[in-house]
C-alpha positions in Angstrom: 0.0 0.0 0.0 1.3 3.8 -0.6 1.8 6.4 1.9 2.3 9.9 2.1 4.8 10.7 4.6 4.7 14.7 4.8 7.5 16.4 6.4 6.2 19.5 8.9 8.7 21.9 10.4 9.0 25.5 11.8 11.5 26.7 9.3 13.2 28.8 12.1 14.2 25.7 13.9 15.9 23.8 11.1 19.7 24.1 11.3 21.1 26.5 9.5 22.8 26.5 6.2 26.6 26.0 6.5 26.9 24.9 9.9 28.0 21.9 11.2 24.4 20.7 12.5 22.6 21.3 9.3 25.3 19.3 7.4 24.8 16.6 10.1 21.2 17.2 8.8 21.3 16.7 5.5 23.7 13.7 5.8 20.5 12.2 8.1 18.5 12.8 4.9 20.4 11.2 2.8 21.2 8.1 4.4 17.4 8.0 5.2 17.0 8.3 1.7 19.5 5.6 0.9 17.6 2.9 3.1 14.2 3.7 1.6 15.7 3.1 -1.7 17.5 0.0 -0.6 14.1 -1.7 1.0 12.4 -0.7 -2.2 9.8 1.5 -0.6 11.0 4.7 -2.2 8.3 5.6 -5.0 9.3 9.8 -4.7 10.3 12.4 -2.1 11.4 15.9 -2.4 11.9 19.0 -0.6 10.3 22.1 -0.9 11.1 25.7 -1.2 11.1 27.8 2.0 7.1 28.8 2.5 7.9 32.3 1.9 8.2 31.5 -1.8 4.6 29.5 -1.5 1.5 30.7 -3.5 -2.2 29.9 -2.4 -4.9 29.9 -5.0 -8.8 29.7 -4.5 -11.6 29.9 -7.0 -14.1 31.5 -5.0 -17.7 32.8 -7.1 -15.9 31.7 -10.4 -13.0 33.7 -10.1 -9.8 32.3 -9.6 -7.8 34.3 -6.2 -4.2 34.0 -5.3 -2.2 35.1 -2.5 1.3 34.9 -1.6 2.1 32.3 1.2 0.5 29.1 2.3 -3.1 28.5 2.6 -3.1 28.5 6.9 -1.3 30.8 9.0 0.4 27.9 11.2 4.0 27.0 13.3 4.7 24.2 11.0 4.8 24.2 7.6 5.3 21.4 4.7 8.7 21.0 3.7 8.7 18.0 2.0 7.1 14.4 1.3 7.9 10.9 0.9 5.9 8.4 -0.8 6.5 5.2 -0.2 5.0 1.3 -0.8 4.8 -0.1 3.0 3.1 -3.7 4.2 0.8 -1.7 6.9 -0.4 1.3 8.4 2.2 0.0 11.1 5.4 -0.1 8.6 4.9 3.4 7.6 4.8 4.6 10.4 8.2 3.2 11.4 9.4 4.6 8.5 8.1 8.4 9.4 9.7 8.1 12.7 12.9 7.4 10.9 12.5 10.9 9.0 15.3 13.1 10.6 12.7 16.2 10.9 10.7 13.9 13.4 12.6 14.4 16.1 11.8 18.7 15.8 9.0 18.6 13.9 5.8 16.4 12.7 5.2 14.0 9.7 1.9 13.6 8.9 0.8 9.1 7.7 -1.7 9.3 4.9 -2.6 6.2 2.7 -2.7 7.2 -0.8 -6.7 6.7 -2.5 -4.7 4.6 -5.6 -7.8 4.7 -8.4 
């Protein structure tokens, strides 16, 4: 079964660029992404831009509205996804506690509706 593992953060905790944490970090990511790949539950991931680059559209009456920023003023924003094949509800969600942003931030389980 497919999962979406979505990746929540507060941008202004994430380590910063060019320090030794946030290359700790990305290394995290990477061999995360390594063992995915390796189990063959990797279908796609990627990040995101930072949410200040984000752009919201509703159609509202017929006309089509955009704004700049994400849809809901919150702490955590989506930075990024995974979606992977997993045996259970159970399996993916040992896989999203392997994300390294779980340990500061959230990641959101959702089985994928496959038509």
């Amino acid at each position: 079964m497919q999962y979406m593992l979505m990746i929540y953060s507060d941008e202004a905790t994430e380590p910063t660029p060019g320090t030794p944490e946030h290359q700790q970090y990305m290394s995290d990511y990477m061999a995360f992404s390594a063992w995915l790949k390796e189990s063959n539950a990797f279908i796609a991931g990627d990040a995101l831009q930072p949410v200040a680059t984000a752009t919201s559209v509703r159609v509202r009456g017929g006309t089509a509205e955009s704004t700049d920023g994400p849809f809901a003023e919150t702490r955590e924003q989506l930075g990024g996804y995974y979606l992977v094949e997993a045996r259970d509800l159970d399996h993916a969600i040992e896989m999203a506690g392997r994300i390294p942003t779980a340990k500061h931030g959230t990641i959101e389980v959702r089985p994928v509706v496959v038509w």
